[in-house]
C-alpha positions as CSV (number, residue, x, y, z in Angstrom):
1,X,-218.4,34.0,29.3
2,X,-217.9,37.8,28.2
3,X,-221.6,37.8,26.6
4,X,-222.9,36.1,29.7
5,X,-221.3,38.7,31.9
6,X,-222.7,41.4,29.5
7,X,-225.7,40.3,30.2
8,X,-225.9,39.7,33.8
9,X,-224.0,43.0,34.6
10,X,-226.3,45.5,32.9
11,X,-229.2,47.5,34.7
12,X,-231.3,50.6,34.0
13,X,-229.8,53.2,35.3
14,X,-232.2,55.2,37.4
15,X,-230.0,58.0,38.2
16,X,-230.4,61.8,36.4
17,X,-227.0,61.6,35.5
18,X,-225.9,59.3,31.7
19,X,-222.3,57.0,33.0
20,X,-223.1,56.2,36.1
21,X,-222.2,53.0,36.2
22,X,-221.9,52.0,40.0
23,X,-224.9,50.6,41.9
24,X,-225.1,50.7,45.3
25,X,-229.3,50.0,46.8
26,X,-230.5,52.0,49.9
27,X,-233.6,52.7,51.1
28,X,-235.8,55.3,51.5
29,X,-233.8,57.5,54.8
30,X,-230.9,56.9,52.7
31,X,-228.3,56.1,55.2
32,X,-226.5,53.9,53.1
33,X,-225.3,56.5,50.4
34,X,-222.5,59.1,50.8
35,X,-222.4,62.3,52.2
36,X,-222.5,63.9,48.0
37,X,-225.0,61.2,47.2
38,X,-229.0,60.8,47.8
39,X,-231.4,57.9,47.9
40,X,-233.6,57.3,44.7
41,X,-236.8,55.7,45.2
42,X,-237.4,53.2,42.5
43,X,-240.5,50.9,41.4
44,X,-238.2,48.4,42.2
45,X,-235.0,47.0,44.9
46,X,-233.0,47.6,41.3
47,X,-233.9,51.0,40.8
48,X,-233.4,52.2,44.4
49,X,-230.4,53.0,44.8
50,X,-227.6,56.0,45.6
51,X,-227.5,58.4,43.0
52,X,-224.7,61.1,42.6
53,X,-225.2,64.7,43.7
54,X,-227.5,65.6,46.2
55,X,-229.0,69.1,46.0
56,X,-229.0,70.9,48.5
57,X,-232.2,72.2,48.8
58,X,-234.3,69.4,47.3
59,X,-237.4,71.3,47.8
60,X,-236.1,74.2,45.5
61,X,-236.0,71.3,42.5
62,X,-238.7,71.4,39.8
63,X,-241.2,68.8,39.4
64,X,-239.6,65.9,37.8
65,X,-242.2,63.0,36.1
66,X,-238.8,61.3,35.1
67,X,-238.5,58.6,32.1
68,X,-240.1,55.0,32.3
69,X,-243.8,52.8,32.2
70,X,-244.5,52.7,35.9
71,X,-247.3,55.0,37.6
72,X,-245.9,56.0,41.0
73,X,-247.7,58.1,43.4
74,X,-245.3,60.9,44.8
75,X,-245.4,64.3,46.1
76,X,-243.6,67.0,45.7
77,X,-242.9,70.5,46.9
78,X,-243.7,73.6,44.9
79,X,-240.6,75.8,44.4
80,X,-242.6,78.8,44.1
81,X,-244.3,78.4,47.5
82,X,-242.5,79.3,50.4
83,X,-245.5,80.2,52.3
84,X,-246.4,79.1,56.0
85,X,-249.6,77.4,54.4
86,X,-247.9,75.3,51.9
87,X,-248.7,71.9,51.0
88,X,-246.6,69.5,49.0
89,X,-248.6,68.3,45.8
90,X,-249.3,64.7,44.1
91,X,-247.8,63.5,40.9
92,X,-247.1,60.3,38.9
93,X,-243.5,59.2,38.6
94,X,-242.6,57.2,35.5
95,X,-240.2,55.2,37.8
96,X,-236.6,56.6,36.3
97,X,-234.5,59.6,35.6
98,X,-236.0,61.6,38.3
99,X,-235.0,64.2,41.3
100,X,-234.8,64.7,44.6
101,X,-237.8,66.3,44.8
102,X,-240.1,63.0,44.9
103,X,-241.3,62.1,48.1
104,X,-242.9,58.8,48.9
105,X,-245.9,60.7,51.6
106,X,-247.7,64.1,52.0
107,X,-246.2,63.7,55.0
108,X,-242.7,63.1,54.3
109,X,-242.8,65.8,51.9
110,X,-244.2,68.4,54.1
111,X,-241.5,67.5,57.0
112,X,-238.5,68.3,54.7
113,X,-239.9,71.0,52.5
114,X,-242.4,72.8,54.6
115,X,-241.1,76.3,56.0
116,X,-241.8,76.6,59.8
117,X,-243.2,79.7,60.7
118,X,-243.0,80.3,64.1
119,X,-244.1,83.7,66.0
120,X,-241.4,85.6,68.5
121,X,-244.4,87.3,69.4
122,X,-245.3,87.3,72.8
123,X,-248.2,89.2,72.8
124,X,-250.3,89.8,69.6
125,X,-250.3,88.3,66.5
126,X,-247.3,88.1,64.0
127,X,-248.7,90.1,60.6
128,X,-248.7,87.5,57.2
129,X,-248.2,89.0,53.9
130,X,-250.5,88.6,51.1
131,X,-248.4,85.6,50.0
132,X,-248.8,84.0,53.4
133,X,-245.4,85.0,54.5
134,X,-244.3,86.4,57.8
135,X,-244.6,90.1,57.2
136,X,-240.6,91.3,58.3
137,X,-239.5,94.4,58.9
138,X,-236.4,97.0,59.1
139,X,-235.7,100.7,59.3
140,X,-236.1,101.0,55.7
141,X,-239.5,98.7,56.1
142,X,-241.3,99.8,58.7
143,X,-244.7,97.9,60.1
144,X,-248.2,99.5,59.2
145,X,-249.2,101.9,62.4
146,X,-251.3,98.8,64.0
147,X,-247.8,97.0,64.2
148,X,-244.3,97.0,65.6
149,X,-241.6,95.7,64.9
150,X,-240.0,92.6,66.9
151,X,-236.3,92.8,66.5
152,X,-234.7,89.2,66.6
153,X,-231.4,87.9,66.5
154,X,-232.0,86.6,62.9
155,X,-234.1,88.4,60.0
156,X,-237.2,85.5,60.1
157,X,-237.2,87.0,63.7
158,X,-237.4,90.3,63.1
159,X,-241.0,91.1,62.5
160,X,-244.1,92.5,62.2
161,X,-246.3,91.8,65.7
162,X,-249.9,93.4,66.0
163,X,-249.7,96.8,68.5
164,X,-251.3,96.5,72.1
165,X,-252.2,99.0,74.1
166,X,-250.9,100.7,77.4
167,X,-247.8,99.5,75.8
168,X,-245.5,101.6,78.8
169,X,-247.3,99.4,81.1
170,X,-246.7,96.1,80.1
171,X,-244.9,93.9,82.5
172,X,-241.1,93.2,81.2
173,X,-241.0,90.3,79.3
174,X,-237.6,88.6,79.4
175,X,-239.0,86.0,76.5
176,X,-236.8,82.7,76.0
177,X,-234.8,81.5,73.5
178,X,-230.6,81.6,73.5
179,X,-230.1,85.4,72.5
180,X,-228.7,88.1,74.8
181,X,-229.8,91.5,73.6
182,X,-229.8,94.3,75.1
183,X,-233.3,96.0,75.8
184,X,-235.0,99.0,77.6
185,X,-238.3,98.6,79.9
186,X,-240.6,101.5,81.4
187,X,-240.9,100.8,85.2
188,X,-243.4,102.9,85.8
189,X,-243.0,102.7,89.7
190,X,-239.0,104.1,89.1
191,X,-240.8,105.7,86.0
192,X,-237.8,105.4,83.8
193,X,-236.3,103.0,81.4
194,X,-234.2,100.1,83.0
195,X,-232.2,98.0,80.7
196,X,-232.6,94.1,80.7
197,X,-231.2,91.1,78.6
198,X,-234.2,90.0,75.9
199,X,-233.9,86.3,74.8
200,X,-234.9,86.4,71.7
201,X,-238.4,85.3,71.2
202,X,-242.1,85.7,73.2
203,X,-241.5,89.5,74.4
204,X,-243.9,92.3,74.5
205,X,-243.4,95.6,73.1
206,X,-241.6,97.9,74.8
207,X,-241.3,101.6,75.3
């Protein structure tokens, strides 16, 4: 009876960690496992299952091939790119021993991993580094002469947006968003500076 057991009761573990003895399956959104665990994607309903200790940031994991004789197709995201323009790479999985960083789609990949790079702008064009990174800005980093510098609530907000001209005539520009800053606008009818609350994102530059 005790061999029998023995022999029914084993399994591969697929899980990056040696001991883990307790198998619980899930699938690929991973719902099933706890909140410290994540869902590893197996050749096969025995080697899907919850692993322990979730990252995370999965996407700032190295590229793990893992152990094993299958040939899976998965993607994974570059840890060195964090630029607007990345895009999450193939690889073969060997089916076990792997990380979190293994994603079943392009797609999948590129909705967890992919860093959203969206312009407070509201008129001209945010400036991109050489690295394809929004180009931000501070007192101590101040934007090239053909650009000025968008203030935000947040760093990622605060950044370089391309000059325009006639700048002291520009409409106001509330923007939207959920900020309340405190700004200054030329009238030019009053012609002085009247203060206004900014939202946050999609303003012009003011005077």
């Amino acid at each position: 009876m005790e061999q029998c057991q023995d022999v029914c009761q084993k399994w591969t573990n697929p899980c990056p960690v040696e001991n883990f003895a307790s198998r619980k399956e899930c699938t690929a959104n991973g719902t099933e496992c706890g909140a410290s665990q994540w869902c590893h994607i197996g050749s096969s309903e025995a080697t899907t299952v919850c692993c322990p200790g979730a990252a995370q940031d999965p996407c700032s994991l190295p590229v793990e091939t893992g152990e094993g004789n299958s040939e899976l197709p998965r993607w994974y995201a570059d840890p060195n790119d964090r630029s607007c323009s990345m895009q999450c790479k193939p690889f073969i999985y060997k089916g076990i021993k792997g990380n979190q960083n293994n994603f079943l789609t392009k797609t999948a990949c590129e909705r967890k991993c992919k860093r959203e790079c969206k312009s407070p702008c509201g008129s001209g064009e945010m400036l991109m580094t050489p690295l394809h990174e929004p180009r931000m800005c501070s007192p101590t980093s101040p934007c090239p002469q053909s650009h000025w510098c968008h203030v935000g609530i947040t760093p990622e907000l605060t950044v370089c947006c391309s000059t325009m001209p006639n700048t002291c005539e520009m409409p106001i520009m509330k923007g939207h968003g959920n900020s309340y800053l405190t700004r200054w606008h030329f009238d030019k009818d009053q012609k002085k500076c009247i203060k206004f609350i900014y939202s946050g994102e999609g303003g012009n530059q003011v005077c």
